[in-house]
C-alpha positions as CSV (number, residue, x, y, z in Angstrom):
1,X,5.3,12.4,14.5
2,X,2.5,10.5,16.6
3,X,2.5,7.7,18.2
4,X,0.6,5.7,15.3
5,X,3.6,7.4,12.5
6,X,6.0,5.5,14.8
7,X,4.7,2.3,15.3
8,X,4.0,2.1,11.1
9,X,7.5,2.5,10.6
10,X,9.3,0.5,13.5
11,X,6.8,-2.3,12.3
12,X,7.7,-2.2,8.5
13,X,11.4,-1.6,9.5
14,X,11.2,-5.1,11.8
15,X,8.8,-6.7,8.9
16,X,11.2,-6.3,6.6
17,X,14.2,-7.6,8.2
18,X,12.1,-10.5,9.6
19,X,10.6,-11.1,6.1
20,X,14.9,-10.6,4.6
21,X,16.1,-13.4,7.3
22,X,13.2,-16.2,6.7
23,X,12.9,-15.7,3.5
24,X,17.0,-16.4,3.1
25,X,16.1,-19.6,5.5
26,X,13.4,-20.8,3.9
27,X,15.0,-20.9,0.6
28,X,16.4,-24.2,0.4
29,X,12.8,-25.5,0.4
30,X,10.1,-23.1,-0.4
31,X,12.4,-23.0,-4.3
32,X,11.7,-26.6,-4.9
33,X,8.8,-27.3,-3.4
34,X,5.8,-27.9,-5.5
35,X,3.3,-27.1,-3.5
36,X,1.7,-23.5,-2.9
37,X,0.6,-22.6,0.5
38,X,0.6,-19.6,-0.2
39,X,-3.6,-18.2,-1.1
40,X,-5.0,-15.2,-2.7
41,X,-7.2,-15.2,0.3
42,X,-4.3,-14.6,2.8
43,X,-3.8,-11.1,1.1
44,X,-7.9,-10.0,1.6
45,X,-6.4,-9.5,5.0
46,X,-3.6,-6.9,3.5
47,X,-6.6,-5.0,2.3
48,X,-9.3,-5.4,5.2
49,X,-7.0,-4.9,8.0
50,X,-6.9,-0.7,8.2
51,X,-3.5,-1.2,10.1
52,X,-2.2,-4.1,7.3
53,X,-3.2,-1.2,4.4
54,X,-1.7,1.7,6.2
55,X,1.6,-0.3,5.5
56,X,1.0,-1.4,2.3
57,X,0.2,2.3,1.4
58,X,3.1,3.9,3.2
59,X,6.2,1.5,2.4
60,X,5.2,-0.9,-0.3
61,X,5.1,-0.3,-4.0
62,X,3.8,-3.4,-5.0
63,X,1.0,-3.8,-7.3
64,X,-2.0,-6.3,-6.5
65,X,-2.7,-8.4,-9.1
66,X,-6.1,-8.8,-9.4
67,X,-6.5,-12.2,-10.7
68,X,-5.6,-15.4,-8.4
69,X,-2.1,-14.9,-7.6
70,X,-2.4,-11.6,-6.1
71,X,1.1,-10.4,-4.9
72,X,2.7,-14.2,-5.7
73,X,4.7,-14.4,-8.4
74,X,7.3,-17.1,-9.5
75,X,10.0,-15.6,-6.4
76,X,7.4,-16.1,-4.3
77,X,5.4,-12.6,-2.3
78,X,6.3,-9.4,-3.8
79,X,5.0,-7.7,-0.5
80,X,8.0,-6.2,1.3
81,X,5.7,-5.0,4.3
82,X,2.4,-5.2,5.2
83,X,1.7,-9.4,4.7
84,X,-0.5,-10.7,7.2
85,X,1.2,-12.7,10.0
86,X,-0.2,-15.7,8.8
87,X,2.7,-15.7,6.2
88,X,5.3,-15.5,8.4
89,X,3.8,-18.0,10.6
90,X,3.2,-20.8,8.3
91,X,6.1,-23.6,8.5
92,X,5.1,-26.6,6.5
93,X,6.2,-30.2,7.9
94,X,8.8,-30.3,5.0
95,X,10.8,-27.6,6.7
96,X,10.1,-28.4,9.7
97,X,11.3,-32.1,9.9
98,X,14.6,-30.8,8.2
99,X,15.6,-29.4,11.0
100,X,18.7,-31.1,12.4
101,X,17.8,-30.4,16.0
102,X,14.6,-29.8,17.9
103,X,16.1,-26.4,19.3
104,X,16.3,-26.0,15.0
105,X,12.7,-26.9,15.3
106,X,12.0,-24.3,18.1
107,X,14.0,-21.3,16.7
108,X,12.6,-21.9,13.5
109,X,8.7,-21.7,15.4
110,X,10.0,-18.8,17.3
111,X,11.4,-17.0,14.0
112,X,7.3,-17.1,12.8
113,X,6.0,-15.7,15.4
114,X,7.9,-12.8,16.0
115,X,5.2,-10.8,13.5
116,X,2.1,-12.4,15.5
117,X,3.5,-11.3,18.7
118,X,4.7,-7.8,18.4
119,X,0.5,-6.8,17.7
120,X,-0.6,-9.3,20.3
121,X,-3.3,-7.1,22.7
122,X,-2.8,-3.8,21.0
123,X,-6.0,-2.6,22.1
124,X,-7.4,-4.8,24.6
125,X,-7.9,-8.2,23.6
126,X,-7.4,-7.1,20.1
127,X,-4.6,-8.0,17.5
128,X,-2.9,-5.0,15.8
129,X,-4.2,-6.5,12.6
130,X,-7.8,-7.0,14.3
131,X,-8.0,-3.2,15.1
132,X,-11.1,-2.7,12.3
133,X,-12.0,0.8,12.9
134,X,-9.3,3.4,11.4
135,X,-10.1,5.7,14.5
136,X,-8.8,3.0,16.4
137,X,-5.4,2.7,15.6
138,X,-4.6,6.0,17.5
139,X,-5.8,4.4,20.7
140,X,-3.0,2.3,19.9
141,X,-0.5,2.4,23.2
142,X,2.8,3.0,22.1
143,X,4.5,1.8,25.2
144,X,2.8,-1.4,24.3
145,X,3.5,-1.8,21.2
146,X,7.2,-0.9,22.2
147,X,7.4,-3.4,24.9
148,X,6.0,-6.2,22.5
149,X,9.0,-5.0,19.8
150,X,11.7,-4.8,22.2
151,X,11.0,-8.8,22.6
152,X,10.3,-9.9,19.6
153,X,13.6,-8.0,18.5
154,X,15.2,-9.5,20.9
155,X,14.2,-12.7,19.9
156,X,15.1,-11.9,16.4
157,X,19.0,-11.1,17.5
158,X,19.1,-14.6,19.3
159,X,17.7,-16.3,16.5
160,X,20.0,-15.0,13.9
161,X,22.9,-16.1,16.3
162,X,21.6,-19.6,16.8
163,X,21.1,-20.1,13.2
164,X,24.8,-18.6,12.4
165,X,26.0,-21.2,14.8
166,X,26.3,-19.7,18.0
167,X,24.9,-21.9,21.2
168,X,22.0,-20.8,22.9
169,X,22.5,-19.9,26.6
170,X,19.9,-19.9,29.8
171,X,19.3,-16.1,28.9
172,X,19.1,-16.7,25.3
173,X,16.1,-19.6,26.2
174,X,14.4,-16.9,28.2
175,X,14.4,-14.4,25.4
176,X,13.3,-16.8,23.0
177,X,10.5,-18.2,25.8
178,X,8.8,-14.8,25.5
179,X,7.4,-15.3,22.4
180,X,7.3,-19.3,22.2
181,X,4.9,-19.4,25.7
182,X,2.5,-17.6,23.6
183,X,3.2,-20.2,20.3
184,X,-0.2,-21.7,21.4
């Protein structure tokens, strides 16, 4: 398998279990909340990203719906893998004011950006999902791409903790600052 084989499915494997926990989190408001933020436009990037479709193509089943809603249906994305980091990144001020805490506040902003950063300077400067040329992809570093998964899955495990009601510790905070320093 080459390197590009391996980093589809270790990506779609962490996708998915990122896109399981949030999804359970967010619940409790996304299922009453009137508003949309999800946009047919966020999933043009599903198709024009050659890394995004390569997902889509090899671990999603899902159908796009060509009218408005594209993959949104009344559950909410049908996309298992593959949804631009956009999606996972979004937390409207409704969830985030919720939060009990603001170390709620900042695992909740870490949780989002654990997609973002794992295809942060894939290829140079370049976002994973910015790669545009299919040839590219297979310049792809995989020792880069693993260094940027071991973090963000490390982050992930401290996350789930926290929010299962564990304290955080210094080390935990550390973990967690290796993808919030980059939180913008």
């Amino acid at each position: 398998m080459d390197e590009l084989e391996h980093i589809l499915r270790e990506y779609g494997a962490f996708e998915s279990e990122v896109r399981v926990f949030s999804s359970k989190l967010w619940l409790q408001w996304c299922s009453n909340c009137r508003e949309v933020c999800c946009k047919a436009l966020y999933c043009r990037e599903t198709f024009e990203s050659p890394f995004l479709f390569s997902l889509l193509n090899k671990y999603s089943h899902q159908l796009y719906n060509n009218t408005q809603k594209a993959w949104l249906s009344e559950a909410g994305c049908k996309l298992s893998v593959g949804r631009p980091p956009v999606c996972y990144e979004f937390l409207c001020n409704t969830i985030l004011g919720a939060q009990q805490t603001g170390m709620h506040r900042y695992a909740m902003i870490v949780l989002s950006k654990l997609i973002s950063h794992i295809g942060k300077r894939a290829l140079g400067s370049r976002h994973l999902i910015e790669v545009m040329d299919p040839a590219d992809l297979k310049k792809i570093k995989y020792s880069r791409f693993k260094k940027r998964l071991s973090e963000a899955r490390n982050a992930f495990d401290v996350v789930q903790l926290y929010f299962k009601g564990h304290q955080l510790e210094i080390n935990d905070l550390k973990v967690l600052s290796k993808i919030s320093k980059q939180c913008g």
